[in-house]
C-alpha positions as CSV (number, residue, x, y, z in Angstrom):
1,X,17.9,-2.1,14.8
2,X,15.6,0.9,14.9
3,X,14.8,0.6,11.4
4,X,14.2,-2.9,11.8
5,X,11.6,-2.5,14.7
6,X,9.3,0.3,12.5
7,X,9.4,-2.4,10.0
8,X,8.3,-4.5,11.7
9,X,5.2,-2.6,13.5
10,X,4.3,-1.4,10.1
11,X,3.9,-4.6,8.7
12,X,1.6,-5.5,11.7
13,X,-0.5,-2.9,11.3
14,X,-0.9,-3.6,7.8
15,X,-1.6,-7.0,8.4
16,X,-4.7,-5.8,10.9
17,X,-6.1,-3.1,8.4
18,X,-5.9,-5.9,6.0
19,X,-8.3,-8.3,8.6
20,X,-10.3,-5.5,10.0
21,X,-11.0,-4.4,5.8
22,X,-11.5,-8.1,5.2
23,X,-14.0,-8.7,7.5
24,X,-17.7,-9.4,6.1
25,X,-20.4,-7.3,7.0
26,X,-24.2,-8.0,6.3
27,X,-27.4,-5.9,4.9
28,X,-29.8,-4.9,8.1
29,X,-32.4,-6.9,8.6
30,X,-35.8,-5.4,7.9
31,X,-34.5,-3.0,5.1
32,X,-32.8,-2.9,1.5
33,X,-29.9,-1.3,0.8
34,X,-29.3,0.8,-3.2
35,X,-25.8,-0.1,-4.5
36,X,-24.7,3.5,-6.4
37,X,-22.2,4.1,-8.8
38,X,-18.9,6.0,-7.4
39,X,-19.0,8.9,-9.8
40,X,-22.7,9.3,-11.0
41,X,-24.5,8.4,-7.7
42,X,-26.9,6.5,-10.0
43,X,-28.2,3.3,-8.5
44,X,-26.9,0.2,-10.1
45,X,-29.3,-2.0,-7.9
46,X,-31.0,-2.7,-5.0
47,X,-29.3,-5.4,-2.1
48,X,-31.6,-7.2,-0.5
49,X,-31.4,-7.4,4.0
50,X,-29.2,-9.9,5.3
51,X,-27.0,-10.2,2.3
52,X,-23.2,-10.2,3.1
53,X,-20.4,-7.9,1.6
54,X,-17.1,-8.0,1.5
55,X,-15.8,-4.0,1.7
56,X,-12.8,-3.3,-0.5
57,X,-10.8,-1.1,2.4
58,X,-8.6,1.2,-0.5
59,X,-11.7,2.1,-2.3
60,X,-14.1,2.7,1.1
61,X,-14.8,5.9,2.9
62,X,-15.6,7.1,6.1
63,X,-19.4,7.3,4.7
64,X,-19.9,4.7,2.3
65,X,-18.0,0.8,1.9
66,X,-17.0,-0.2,-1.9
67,X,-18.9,-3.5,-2.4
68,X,-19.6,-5.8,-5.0
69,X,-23.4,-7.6,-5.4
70,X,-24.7,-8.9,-8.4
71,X,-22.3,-8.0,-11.1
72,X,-21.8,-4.3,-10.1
73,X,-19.7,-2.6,-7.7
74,X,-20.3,0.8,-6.1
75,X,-21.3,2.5,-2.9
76,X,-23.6,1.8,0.5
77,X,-24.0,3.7,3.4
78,X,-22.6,2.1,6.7
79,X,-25.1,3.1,8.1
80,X,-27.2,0.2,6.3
81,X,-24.7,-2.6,7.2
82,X,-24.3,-4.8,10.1
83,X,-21.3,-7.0,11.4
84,X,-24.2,-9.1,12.9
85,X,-24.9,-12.0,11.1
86,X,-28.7,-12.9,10.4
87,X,-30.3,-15.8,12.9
88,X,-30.0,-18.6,10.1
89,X,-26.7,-17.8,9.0
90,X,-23.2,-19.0,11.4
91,X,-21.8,-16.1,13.2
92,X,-18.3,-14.3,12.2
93,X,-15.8,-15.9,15.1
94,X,-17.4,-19.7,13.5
95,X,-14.7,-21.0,11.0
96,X,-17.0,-22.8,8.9
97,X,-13.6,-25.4,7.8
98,X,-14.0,-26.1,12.0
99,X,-16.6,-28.9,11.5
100,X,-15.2,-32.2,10.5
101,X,-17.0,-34.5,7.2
102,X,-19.0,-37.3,9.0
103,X,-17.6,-40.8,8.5
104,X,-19.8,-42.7,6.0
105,X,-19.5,-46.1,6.7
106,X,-21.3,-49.4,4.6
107,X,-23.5,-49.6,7.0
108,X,-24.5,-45.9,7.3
109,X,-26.4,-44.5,4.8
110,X,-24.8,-41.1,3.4
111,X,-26.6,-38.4,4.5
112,X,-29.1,-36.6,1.5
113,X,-26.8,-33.7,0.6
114,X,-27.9,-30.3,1.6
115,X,-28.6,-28.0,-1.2
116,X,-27.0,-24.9,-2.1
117,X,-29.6,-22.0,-2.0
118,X,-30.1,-20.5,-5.2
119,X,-28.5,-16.6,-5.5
120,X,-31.0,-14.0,-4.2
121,X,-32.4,-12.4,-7.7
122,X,-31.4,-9.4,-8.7
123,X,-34.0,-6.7,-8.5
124,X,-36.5,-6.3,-11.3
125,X,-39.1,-3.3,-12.8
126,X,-41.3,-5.4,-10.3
127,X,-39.3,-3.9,-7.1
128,X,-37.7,-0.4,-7.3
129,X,-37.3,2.4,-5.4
130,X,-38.8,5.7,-5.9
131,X,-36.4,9.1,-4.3
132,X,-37.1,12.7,-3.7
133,X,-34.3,15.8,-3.0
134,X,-35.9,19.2,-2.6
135,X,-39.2,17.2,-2.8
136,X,-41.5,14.7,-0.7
137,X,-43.6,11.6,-2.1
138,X,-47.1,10.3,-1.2
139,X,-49.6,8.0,-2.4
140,X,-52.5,9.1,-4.9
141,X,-56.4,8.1,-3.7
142,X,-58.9,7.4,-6.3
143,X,-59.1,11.1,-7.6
144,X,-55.9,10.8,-8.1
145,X,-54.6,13.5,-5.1
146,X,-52.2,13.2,-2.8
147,X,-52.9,12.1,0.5
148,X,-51.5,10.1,3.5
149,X,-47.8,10.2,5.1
150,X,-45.1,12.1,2.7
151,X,-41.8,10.2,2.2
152,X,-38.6,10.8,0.8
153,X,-38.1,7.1,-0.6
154,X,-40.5,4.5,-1.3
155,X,-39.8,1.3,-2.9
156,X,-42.6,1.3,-5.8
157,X,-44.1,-1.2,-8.4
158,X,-45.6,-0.7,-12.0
159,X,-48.9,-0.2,-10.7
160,X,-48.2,2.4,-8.3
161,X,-49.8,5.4,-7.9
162,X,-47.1,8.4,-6.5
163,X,-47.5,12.2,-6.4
164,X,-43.8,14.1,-6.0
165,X,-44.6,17.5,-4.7
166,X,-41.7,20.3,-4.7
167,X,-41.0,21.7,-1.5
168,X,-40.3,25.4,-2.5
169,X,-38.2,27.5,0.3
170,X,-39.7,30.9,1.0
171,X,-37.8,33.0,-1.2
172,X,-37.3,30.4,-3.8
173,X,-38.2,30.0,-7.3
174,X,-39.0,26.6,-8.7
175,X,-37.2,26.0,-12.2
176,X,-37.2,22.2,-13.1
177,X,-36.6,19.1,-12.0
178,X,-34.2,16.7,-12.4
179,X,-34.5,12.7,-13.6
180,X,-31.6,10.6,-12.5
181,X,-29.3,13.5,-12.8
182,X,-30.8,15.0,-15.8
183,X,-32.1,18.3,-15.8
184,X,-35.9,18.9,-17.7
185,X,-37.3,22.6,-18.0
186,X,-40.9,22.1,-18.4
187,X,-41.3,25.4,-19.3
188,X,-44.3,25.8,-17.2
189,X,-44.1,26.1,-13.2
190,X,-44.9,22.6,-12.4
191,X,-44.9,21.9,-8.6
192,X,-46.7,18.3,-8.8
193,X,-46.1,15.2,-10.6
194,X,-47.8,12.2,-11.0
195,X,-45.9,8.7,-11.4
196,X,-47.2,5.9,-12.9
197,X,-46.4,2.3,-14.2
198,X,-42.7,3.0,-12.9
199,X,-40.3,0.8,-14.8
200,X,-37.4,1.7,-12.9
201,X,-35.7,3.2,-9.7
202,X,-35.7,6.9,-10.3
203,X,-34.2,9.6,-8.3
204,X,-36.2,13.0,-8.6
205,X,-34.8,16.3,-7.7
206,X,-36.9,20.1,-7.6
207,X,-34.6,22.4,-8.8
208,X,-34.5,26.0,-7.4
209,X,-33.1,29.4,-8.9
210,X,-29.5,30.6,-8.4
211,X,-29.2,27.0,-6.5
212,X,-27.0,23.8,-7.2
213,X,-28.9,20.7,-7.6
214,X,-27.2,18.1,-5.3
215,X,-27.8,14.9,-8.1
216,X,-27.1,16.8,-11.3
217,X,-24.4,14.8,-13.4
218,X,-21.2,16.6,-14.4
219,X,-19.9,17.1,-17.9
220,X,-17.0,15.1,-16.5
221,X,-18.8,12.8,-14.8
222,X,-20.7,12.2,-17.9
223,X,-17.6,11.9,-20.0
224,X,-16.2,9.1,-18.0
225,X,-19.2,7.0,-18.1
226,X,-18.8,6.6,-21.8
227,X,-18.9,3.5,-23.0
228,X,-19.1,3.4,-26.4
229,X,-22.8,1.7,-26.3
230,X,-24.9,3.1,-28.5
231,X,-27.3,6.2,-27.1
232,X,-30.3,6.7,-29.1
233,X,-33.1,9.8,-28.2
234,X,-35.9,9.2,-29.9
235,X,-39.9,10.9,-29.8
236,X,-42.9,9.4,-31.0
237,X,-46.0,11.0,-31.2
238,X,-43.6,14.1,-31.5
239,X,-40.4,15.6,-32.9
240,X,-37.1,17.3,-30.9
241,X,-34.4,19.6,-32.4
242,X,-31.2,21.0,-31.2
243,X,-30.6,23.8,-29.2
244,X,-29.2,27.4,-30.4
245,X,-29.8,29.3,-27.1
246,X,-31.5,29.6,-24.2
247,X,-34.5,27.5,-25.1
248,X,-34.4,28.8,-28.5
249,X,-34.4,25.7,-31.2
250,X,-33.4,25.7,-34.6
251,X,-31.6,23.0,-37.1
252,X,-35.2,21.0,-37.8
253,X,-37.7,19.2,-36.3
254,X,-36.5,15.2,-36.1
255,X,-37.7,11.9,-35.0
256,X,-34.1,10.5,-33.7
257,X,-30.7,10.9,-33.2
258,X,-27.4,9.0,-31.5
259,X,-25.2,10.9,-29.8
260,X,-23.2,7.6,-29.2
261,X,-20.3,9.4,-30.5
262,X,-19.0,13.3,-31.2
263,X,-21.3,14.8,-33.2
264,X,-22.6,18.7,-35.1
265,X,-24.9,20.6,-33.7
266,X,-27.4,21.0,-36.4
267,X,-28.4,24.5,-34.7
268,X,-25.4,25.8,-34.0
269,X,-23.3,24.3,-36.5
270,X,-20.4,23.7,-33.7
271,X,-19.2,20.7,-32.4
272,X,-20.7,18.9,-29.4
273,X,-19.5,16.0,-27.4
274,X,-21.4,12.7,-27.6
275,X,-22.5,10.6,-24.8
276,X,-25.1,13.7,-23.7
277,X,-27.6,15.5,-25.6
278,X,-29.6,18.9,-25.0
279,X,-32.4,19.1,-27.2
280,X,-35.8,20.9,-27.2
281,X,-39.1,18.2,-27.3
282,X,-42.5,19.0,-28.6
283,X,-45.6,16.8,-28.7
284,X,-47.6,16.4,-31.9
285,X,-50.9,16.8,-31.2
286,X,-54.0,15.6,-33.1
287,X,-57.3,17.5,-33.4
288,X,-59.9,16.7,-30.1
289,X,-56.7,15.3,-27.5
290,X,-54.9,17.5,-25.3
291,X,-51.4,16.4,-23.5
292,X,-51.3,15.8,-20.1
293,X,-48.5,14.0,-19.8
294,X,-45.2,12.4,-21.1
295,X,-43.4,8.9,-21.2
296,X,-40.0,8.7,-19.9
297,X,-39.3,5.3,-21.6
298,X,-42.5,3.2,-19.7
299,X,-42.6,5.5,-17.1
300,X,-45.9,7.8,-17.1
301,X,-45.1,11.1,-16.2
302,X,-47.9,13.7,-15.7
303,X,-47.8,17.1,-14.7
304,X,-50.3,18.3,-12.6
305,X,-52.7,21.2,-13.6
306,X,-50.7,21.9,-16.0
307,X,-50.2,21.2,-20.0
308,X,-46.7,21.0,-21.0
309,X,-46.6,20.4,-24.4
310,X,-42.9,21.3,-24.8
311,X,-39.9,20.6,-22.4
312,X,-36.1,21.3,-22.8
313,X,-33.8,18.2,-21.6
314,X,-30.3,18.9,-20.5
315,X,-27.2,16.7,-21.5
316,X,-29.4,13.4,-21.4
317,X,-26.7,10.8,-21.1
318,X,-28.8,7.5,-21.8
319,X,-31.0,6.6,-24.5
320,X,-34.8,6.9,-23.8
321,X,-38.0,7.1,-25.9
322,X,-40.0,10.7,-25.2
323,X,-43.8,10.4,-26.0
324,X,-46.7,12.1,-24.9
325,X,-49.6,11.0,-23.3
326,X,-53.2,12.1,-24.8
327,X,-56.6,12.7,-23.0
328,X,-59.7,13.9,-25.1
329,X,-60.3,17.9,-25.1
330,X,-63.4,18.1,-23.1
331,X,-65.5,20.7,-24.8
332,X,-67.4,22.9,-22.7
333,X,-70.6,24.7,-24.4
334,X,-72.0,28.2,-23.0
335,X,-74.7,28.2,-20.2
336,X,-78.4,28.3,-21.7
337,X,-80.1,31.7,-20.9
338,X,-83.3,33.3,-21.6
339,X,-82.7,36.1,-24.8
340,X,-82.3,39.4,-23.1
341,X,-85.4,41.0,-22.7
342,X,-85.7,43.9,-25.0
343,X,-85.5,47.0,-24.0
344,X,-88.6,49.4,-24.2
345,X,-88.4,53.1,-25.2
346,X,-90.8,55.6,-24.8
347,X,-91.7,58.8,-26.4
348,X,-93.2,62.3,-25.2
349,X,-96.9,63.4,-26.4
350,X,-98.0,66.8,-26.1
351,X,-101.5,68.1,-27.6
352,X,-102.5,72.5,-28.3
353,X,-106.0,72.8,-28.4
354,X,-106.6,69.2,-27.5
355,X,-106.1,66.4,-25.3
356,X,-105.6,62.7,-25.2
357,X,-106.5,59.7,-24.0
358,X,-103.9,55.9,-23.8
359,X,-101.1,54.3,-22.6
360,X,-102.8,55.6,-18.7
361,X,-103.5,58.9,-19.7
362,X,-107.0,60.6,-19.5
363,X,-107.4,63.4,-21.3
364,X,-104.5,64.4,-20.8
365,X,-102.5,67.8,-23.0
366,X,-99.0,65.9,-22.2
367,X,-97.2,63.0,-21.1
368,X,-95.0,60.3,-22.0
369,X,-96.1,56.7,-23.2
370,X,-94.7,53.1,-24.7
371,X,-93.5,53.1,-28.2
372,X,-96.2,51.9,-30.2
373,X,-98.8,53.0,-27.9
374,X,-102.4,53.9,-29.3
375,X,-103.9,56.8,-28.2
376,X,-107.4,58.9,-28.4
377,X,-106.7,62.8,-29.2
378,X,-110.2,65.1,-28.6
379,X,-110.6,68.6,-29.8
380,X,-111.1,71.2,-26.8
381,X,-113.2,73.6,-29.6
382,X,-116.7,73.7,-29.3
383,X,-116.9,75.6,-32.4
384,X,-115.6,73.0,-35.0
385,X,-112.2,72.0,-36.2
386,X,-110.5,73.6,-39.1
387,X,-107.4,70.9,-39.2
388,X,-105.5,69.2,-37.0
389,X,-100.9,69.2,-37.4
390,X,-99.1,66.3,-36.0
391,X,-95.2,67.4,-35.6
392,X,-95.8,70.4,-37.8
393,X,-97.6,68.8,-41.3
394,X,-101.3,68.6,-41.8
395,X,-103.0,65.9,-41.1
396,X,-104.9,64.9,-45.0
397,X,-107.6,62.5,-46.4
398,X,-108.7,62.3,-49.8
399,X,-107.1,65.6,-50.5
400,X,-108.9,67.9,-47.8
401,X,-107.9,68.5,-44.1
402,X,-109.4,66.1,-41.0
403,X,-111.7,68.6,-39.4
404,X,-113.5,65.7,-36.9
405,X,-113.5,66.4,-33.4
406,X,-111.3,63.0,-32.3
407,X,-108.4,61.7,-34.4
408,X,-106.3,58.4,-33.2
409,X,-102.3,57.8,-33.5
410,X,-99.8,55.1,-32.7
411,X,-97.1,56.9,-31.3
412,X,-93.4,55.7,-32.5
413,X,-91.5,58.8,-32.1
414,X,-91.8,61.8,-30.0
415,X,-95.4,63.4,-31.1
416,X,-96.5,66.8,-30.9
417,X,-100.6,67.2,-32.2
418,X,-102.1,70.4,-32.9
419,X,-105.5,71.2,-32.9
420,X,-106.5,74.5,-35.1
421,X,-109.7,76.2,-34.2
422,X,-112.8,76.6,-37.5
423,X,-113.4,80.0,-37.6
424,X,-116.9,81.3,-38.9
């Protein structure tokens, strides 16, 4: 009898976890809701407000309900759902078998049928949502800086104009960032980046030394995803290689790869596991452009005030096309200036038995003047002169020794002038 009452009360309480689990619940108004996938927290698409799920109760948690919307099932928050219906739609005690088929009668006309609304779209490139961890998001003005209210999510369009700045914790080092789960070592300290012509939903993590990123995808997690759709990487405009260590490359430079299935390491030699690849990427770059940027797929990419012309990626685990974005090298010439003055050297005179005149002497028997400076030298003899010695030689002409009273010299060099007394 005992065994027949628990029975019983378990198959009542099945029976209300089964209508509780059952019941439909709808999208807030005013808001959007990202359906994510259960292992790689990617998001598969966006639900639109007012739309009602069903939650599959075995699946659910106490965070998230397991729905299904436009093809895909995965996880939403609770917090974003509603039991309240929207205004035009009937609420959840209405059984909407209740309401009986009018009576059409010969004489009364059928009533024009009402049409079935046509399935909310499925969100497109034209609507997706931008997210931050470990980073906040704001709108670029015309000079292309960030200003206005920071965000951690934004729902963006193609011709958006984003900047994601890191928020680095005192103490911290900033080491990468990470792309929908996939981790990208710029090898440059990159704090900003700008987004433009955004073709999809991206989720965009700073990552920090010695820390666990929160949206990294797992080797597992990776694993279990395969599908056996092809994954191509592929650069244009540039070339990647495979990794040997660190950020060390080696095996060749190449255009493209699939690492659909297992596959050889052309660095290493060993075997790697497909659905991910870790490869090194460099930009080729053509005389008069500099890189200030990179294409991930459609989305533009740029780093701010800084030129990354390299990058490692990390287990990439869906195909994308890498290429660098170019801007003209902008060639700055020196500053005109006036040729340095030259410098101007002077030299010592000193006269014996004389004196001299030039360069703001007057008759004076030392001093020191200009280079190239003419000056006047006078005899101090009353007698005559017998010669006259400039830095120890005789001074000559035509043979005999310069026995006037005044002789002139352009000094160039340190000059010492002698006059020697005629004796009778």
């Amino acid at each position: 009898m005992r065994r027949s009452i628990r029975l019983i009360v378990a198959l009542v309480l099945c029976l209300c976890m089964c209508a509780a689990l059952a019941d439909t619940y709808y999208v807030k108004p005013d808001t959007s809701v990202s359906l994510r996938d259960e292992s790689t927290n990617d998001v598969l698409i966006t639900i639109p407000a007012g739309t009602a799920l069903e939650p599959v109760g075995d699946k659910s948690t106490d965070l998230c309900a397991y729905v299904t919307y436009g093809g895909f099932s995965g996880l939403v928050l609770w917090n974003y759902l509603t039991r309240t219906a929207p205004a035009d739609m009937p609420p959840d005690d209405v059984d909407p078998f209740a309401t009986k088929a009018p009576i059409v009668s010969a004489e009364t006309p059928a009533p024009n049928p009402t049409p079935t609304p046509a399935p909310t779209p499925a969100p497109t490139p034209e609507n997706t949502t931008l997210r931050t961890v470990n980073a906040v998001i704001q709108r670029a003005n015309s000079r292309n800086k960030a200003e206005g209210a920071t965000m951690t999510e934004m729902v963006v369009t193609p011709s958006d104009n984003v900047i994601i700045t890191a928020q680095v914790p005192r103490g911290k080092k900033l080491v990468g960032w990470l792309f929908n789960g996939v981790h990208y070592n710029l090898m440059r300290s990159v704090k900003s980046l700008r987004l433009t012509n955004i073709d999809r939903s991206w989720t965009i993590e700073a990552v920090f030394k010695n820390t666990n990123p929160s949206t990294i995808h797992t080797p597992e997690a990776i694993q279990a995803a395969r599908t056996g759709l092809q994954l191509l990487a592929e650069v244009k405009n540039g070339e990647f290689c495979h990794l040997k260590e660190g950020t060390t490359g080696g095996g060749g430079w190449i255009k493209q790869f699939d690492f659909t299935n297992d596959y050889t390491n052309r660095a290493t030699g060993a075997l790697e596991r497909g659905g991910q690849l870790t490869a090194k990427v460099r930009a080729t770059i053509p005389r008069g452009k500099r890189v200030v940027g990179w294409k991930f797929d459609e989305t533009h990419v740029y780093t701010v005030g800084v030129a990354v012309k390299q990058f490692v990626v990390y287990t990439l685990d869906t195909s994308m096309v890498y290429e660098p974005i170019f801007d003209k090298v902008t060639e700055t010439k020196p500053p005109v200036t006036d040729p340095p003055t030259p410098t101007t050297r002077y030299y010592n005179v000193t006269c014996r038995g004389c004196d001299f005149s030039g360069g703001g002497y007057t008759h004076a028997t030392s001093g020191t003047v200009p280079a190239n400076t003419k000056i006047t030298v006078y005899t101090k003899f009353m007698g005559g002169v017998a010669e006259w010695r400039v830095n120890g030689g005789s001074l000559m002409s035509g043979g005999e020794y310069v026995q006037s009273n005044t002789i002139t010299r352009t000094i160039k060099s340190d000059t010492t002038i002698v006059c020697i007394q005629q004796i009778n």
